[in-house]
N, C-alpha and C positions, 0 to 999 in steps of 0.2 A: 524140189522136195515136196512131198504130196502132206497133203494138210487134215490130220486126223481131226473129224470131225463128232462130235461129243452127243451123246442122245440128248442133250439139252441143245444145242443147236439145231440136231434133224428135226425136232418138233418144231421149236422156232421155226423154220424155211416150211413146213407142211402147214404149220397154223396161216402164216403170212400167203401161204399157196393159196390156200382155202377160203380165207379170206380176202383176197384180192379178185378171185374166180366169183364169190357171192357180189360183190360189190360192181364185177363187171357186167353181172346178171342184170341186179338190180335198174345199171345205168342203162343196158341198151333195148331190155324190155318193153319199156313204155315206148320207144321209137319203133319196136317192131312190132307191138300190137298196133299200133296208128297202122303204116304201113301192111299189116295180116286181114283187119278191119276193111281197110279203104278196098280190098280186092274180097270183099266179103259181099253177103246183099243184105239190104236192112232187114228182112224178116228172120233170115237166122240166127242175125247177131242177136236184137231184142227178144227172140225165142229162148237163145242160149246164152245169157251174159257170164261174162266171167276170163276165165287163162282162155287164149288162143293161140294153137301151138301152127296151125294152118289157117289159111282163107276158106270160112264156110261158104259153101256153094258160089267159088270163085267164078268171077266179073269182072270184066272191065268197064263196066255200067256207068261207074259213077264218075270214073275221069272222062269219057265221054259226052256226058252231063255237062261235066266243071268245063270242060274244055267249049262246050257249046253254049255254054255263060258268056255275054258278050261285054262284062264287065272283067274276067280274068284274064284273058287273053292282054286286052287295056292296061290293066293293072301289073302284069307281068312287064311290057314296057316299057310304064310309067316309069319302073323301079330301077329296070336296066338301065335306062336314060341316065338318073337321079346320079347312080353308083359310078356310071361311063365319064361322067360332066365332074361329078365331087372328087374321085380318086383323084385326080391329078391336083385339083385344087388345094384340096386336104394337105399331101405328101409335099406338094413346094409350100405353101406357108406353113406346116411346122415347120420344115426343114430352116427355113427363112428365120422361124422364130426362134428353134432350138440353135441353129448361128449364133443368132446376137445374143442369146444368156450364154452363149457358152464363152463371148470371146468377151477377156477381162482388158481393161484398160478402155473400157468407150466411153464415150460423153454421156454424160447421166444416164451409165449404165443402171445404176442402181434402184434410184427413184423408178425409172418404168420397170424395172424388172417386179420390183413390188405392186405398180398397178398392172401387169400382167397376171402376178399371182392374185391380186384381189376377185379379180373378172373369174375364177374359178373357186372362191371360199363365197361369193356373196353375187347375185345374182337378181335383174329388176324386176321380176316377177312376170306372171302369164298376160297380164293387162300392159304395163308397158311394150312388151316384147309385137305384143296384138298390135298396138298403135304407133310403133315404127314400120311394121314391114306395112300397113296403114299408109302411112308419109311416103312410102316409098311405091306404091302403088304396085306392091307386089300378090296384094291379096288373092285367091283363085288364080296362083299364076305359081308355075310347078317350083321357079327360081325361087320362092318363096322357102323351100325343104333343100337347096343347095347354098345360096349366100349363108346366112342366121348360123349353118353349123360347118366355114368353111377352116374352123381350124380348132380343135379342143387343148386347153393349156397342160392337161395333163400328160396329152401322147408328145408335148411339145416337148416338159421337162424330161420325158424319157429320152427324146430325140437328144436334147441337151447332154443327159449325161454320156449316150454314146458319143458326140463330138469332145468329150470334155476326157475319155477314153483315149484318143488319139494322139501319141504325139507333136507335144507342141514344137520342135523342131520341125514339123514337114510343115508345117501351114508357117512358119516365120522362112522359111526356104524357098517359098513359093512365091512370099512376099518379094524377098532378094530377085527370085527372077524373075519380076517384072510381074508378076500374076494379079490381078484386083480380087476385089469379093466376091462378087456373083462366077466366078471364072475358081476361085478356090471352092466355094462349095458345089459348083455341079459338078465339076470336073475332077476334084479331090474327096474334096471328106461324099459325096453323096454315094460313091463304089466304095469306099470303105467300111461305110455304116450301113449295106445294104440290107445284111440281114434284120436289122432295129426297121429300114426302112419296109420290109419285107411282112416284118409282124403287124405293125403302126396300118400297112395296105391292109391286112386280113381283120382290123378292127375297125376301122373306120369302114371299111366294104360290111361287116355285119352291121356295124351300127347302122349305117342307112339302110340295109335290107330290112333289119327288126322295125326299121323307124314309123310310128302309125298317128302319134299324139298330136303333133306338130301341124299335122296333114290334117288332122280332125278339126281344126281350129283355122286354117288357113282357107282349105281347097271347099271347094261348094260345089265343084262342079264333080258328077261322079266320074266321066271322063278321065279327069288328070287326079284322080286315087292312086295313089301306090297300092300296093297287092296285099301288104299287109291289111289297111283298111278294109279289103274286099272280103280276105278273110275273116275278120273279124265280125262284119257283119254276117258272114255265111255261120260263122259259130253261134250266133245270136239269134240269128230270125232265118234260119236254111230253106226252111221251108216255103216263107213269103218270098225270099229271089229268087225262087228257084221258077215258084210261080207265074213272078213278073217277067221270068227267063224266058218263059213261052214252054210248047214241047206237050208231049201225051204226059195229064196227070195220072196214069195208072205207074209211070216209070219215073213218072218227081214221085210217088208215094213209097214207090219200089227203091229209090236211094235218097230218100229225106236223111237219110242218118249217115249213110258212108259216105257220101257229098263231104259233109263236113271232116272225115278222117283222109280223104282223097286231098281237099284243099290242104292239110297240115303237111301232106307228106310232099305237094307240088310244092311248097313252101320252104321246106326245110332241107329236103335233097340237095339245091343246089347248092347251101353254104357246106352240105356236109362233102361234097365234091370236092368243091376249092383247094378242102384243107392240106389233100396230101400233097400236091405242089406247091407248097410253101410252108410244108413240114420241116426241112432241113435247114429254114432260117428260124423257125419257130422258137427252137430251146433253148440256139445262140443269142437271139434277140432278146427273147423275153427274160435271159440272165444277165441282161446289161445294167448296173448300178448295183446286181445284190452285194460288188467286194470292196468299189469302188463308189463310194453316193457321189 
């Protein structure tokens, strides 16, 4: 039966049209002038500031610049290492963590499951944190930016409520035959929950990508900089690395400015890559606990 639709509805679905089209504008704008910019050359841009609907007096000047930066190259590395080494780390202690809060009846389940959650509402501050990895003679040392964040309690409790999702007749059956713990959750709930496992990978891979605070405080050495750092200092003072980069300064003068829109976009591309292969655990995942806390 066909569904007569009311001129107060067709406006509805045209307003919500229109506005979902202004809002899609808005969001992908600023990523595509970064991107318009970086294949732009600095004297047009600063000649003509403003909308850019094309690359003025397009170049590839300035990624070849960045690229012949001998700190970004390094820094692009650093990061991949960082994200290669923590993914895996990351995904088995939640998984390990969201296990034990999910299964009821353990030995003082309760009392640690509260100092679990503490270690996430309350926190030793930047000086403590400084003079353990201190103690631990990790200073200037890259493992410094993978142990410190090898497991967040919050992707934990989400991990949690998807085990907590699951039929408890398959993990008490498993028991029956013959199965232990670590044998039930790789082998059982880890393919079940993969989608929750699936989103948890594509947060914890940004977080280390964006990660730069941690590294400022830690690394000294410019060497083992994550990329983030590299950029930031290229946002900051473009003009001074670019210098110290070596190279003709009539062509540091000629991309002083789209250096800096090249670096965002070398930057930001790869996480925007990622996302559609592991778009179809995305909605699954990230609707885990809205029905069931």
């Amino acid at each position: 039966m066909k569904i007569k639709h009311t001129f107060g509805d067709r406006l509805f679905d045209v307003t919500n049209i229109v506005f979902m089209v202004i809002l899609m504008v808005l969001t992908l704008y600023p990523m595509y002038y970064v991107i318009a910019a970086s294949f732009s050359s600095s004297t047009s841009l600063l000649q003509n500031p403003g909308f850019i609907l094309f690359p003025r007096e397009f170049t590839l000047g300035a990624y070849e610049m960045a690229f012949r930066h001998p700190l970004l190259l390094g820094g692009f590395r650093n990061s991949i290492f960082i994200i290669v080494v923590s993914l895996p780390i990351n995904i088995i202690m939640t998984l390990l963590c969201g296990y034990f809060m999910a299964c009821r009846g353990m030995l003082l389940r309760k009392p640690i499951l509260i100092f679990i959650l503490f270690t996430m509402w309350f926190n030793a501050g930047m000086i403590p944190v400084f003079l353990n990895i201190q103690s631990l003679g990790l200073l200037n040392n890259i493992w410094s930016l993978i142990l410190p964040s090898a497991m967040s309690v919050f992707f934990a409790i989400i991990c949690k409520t998807a085990i907590e999702a699951l039929p408890s007749s398959l993990i008490e059956s498993a028991y029956v035959d013959g199965a232990n713990d670590v044998r039930i959750i790789f082998v059982i709930v880890a393919p079940l929950i993969m989608p929750t496992l699936a989103v948890l990978l594509l947060f914890y891979g940004v977080q280390h990508w964006n990660a730069w605070f941690w590294a400022t405080i830690f690394i000294r050495d410019n060497q083992l900089l994550p990329v983030q750092n590299l950029l930031r200092a290229v946002l900051i003072e473009a003009n001074q690395l670019l210098l110290q980069a070596g190279g003709d300064d009539d062509r540091t003068f000629l991309y002083a400015e789209t250096i800096k829109y090249a670096a965002i976009a070398l930057t930001t591309v790869p996480v925007l890559f990622i996302y559609p292969f592991l778009q179809r655990y995305f909605v699954k995942g990230v609707m885990i606990g809205a029905i069931k806390g």
